[in-house]
BAFI-3210 file (N, C-alpha, C; in Angstrom, 3 decimals, decimal comma, padded with zeros to 6 digits):
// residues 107
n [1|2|3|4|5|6|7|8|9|10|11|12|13|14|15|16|17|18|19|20|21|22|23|24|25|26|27|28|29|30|31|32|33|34|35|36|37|38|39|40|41|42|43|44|45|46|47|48|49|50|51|52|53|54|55|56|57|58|59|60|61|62|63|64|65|66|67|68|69|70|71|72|73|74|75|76|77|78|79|80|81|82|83|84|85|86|87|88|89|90|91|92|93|94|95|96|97|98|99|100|101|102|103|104|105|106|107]
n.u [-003,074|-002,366|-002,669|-002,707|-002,068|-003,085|-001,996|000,211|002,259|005,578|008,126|010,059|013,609|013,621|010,888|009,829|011,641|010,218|008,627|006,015|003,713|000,898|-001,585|-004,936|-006,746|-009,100|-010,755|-009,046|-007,680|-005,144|-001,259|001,232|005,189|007,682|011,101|012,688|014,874|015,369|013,830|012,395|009,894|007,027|003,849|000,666|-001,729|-004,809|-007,957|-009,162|-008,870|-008,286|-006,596|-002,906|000,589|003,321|006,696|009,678|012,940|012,935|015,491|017,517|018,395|017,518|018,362|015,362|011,838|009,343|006,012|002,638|-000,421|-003,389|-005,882|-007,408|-005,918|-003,149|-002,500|-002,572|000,790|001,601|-001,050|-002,828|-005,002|-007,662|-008,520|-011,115|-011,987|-010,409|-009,067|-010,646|-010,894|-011,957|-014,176|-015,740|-018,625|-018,879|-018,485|-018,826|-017,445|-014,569|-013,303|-010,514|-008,128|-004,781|-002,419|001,238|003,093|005,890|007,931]
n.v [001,140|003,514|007,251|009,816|012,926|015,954|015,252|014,407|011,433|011,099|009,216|007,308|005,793|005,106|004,035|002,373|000,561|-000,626|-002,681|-003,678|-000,950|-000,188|001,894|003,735|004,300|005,612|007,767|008,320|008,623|008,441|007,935|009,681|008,966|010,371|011,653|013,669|015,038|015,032|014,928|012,873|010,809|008,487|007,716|005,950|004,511|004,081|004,107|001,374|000,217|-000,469|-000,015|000,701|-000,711|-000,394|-001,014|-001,732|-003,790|-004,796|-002,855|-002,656|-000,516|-000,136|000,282|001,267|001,037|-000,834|-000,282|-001,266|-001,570|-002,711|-005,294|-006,515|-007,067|-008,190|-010,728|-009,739|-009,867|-012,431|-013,796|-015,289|-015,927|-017,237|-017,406|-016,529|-015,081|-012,516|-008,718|-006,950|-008,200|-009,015|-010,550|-012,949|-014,272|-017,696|-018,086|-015,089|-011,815|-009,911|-006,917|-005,350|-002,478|-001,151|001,406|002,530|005,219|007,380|009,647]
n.w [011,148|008,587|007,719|005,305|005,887|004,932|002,579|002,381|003,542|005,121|004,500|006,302|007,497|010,023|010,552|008,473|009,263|011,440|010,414|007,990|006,630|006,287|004,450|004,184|001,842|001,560|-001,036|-002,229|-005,243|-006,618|-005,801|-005,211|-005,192|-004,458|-004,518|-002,364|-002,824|-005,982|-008,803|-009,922|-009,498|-008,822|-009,596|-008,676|-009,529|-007,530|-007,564|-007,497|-005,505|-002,006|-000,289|000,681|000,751|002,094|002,469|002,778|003,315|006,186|009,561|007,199|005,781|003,266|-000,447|-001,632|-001,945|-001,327|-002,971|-003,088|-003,877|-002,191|-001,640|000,121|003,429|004,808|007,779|011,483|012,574|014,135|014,453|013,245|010,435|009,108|005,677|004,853|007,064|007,103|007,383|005,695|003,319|000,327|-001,668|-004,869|-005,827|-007,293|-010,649|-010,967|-012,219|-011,862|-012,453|-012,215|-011,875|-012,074|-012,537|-013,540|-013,238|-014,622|-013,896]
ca.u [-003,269|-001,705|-003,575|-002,170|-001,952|-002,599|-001,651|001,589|002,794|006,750|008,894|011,575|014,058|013,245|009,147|009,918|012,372|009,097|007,701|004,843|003,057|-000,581|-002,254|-006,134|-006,075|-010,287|-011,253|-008,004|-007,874|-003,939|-000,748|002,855|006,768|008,790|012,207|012,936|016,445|015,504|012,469|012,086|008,693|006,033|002,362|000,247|-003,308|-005,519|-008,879|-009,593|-007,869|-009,115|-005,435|-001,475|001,004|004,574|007,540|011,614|013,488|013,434|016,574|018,665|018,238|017,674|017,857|014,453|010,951|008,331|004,713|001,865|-002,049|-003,747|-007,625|-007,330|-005,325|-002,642|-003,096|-001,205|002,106|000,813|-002,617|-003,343|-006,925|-008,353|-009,055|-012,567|-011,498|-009,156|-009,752|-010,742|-011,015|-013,028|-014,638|-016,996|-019,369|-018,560|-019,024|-018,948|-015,810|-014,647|-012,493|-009,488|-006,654|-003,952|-001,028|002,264|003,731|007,194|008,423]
ca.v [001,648|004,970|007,894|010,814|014,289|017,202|014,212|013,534|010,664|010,974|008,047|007,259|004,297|004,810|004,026|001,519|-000,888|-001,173|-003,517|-003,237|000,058|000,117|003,370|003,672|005,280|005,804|008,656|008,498|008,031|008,063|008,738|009,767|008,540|011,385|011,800|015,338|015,043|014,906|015,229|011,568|010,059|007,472|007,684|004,901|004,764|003,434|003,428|000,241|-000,191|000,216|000,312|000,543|-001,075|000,418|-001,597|-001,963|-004,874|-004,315|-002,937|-002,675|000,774|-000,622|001,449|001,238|000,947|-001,176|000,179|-002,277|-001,654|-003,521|-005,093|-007,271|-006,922|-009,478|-011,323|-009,340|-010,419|-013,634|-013,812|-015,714|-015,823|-017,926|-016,208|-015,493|-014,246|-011,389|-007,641|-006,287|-009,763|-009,002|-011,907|-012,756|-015,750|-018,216|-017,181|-013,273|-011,480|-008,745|-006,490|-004,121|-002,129|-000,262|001,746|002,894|006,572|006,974|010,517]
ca.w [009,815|008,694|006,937|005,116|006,575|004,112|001,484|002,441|004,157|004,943|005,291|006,922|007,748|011,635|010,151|007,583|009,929|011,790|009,513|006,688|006,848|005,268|004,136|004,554|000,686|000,748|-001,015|-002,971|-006,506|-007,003|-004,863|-006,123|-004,160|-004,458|-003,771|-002,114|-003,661|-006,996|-009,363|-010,163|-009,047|-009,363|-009,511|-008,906|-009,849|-006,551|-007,813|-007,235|-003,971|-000,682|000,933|-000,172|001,606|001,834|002,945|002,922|004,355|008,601|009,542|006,677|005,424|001,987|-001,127|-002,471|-000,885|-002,285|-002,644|-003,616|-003,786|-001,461|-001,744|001,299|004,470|005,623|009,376|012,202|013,371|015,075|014,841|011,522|010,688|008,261|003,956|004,746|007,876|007,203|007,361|004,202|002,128|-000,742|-002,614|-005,384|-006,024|-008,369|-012,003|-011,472|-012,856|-010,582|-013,120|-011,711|-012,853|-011,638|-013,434|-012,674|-014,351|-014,016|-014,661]
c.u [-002,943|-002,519|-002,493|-002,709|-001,810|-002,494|-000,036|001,782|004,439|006,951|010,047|012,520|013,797|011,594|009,063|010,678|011,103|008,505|006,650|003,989|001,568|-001,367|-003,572|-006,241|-007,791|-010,232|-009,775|-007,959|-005,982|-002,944|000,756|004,023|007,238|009,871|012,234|014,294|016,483|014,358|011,903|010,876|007,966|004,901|001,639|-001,398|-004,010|-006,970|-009,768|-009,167|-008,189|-007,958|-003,995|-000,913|002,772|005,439|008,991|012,124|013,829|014,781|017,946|019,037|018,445|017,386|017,140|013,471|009,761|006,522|004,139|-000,098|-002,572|-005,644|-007,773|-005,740|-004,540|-002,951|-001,935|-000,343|001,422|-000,109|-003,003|-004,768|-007,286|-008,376|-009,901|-012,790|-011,095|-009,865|-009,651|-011,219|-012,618|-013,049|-015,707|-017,322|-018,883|-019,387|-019,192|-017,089|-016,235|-013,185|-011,467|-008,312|-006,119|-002,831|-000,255|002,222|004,973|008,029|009,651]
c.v [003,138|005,483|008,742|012,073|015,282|016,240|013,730|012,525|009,991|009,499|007,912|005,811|003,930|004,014|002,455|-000,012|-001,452|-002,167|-002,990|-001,681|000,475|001,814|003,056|004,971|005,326|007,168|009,226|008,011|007,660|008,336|008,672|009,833|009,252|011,062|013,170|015,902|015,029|015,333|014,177|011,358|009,176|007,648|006,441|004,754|003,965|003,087|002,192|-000,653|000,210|001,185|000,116|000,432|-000,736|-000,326|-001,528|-002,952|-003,908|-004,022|-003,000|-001,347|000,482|000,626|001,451|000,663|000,089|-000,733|-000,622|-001,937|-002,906|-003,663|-006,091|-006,889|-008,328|-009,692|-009,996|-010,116|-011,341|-014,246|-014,578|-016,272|-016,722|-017,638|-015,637|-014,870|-012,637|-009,996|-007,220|-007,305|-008,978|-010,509|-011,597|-014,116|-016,259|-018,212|-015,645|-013,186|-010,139|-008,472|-005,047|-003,640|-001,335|000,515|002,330|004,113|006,914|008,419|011,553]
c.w [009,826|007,820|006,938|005,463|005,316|002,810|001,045|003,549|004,210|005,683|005,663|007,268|009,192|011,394|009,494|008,664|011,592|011,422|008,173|007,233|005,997|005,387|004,114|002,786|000,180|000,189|-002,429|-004,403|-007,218|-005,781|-005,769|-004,679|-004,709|-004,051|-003,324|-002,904|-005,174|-007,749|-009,807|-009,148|-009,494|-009,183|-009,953|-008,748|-008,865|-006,710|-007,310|-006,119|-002,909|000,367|-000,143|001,404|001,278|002,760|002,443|004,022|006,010|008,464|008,775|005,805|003,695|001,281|-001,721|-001,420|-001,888|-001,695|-003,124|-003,019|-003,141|-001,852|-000,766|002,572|004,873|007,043|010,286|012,248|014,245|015,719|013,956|011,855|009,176|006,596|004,261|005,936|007,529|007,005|006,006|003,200|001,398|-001,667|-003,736|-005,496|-007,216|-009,605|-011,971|-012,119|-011,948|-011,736|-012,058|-011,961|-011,880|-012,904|-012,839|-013,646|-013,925|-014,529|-013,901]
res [x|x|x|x|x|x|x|x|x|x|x|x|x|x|x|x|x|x|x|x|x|x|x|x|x|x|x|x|x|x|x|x|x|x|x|x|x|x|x|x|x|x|x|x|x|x|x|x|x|x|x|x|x|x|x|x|x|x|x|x|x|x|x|x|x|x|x|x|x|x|x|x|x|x|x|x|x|x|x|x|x|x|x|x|x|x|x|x|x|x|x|x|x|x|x|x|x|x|x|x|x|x|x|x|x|x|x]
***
């Protein structure tokens, strides 16, 4: 699991053709994808997210990176664990409502 430094976390295609990269995003209420090349960014509201998970196809130096709020943790690489297993798995009992939002900003 990766944490941000200062509140940046650079990426790279040497980082990314690693595989999935999860962020540890407590304490965080939003985070914004910059380009350095430009002024275009995204801000994505975390709130309600324990973790974000940052990926690009392995190996192909794709042009575009996908980010996605995380509230559970997938299995490692060849370990698979059960649902009520997994790290992070949040649940609720049957009949609660468990409300959560995210938003994107795109400027």
């Amino acid at each position: 699991m990766e944490t941000l430094e200062n509140g940046v976390f650079p990426l790279s295609y040497s980082l990314l053709n690693q595989g999935l990269v999860i962020v540890d995003t407590e304490n965080l209420e939003s985070v914004s994808l910059s380009n350095l090349s430009s002024v275009n960014q995204i801000e994505i509201s975390l709130a309600d997210f324990p973790y974000l998970a940052i990926w690009s196809p392995e190996n192909q130096n794709a042009p575009f990176v996908c980010v996605e709020p995380f509230r559970g943790l997938p299995d490692l690489y060849g370990q698979p664990r059960n649902l009520q297993d997994k790290l992070g798995i949040q649940s609720i009992l049957s009949g609660q409502i468990d409300k959560i939002k995210t938003s994107l900003t795109f400027s």
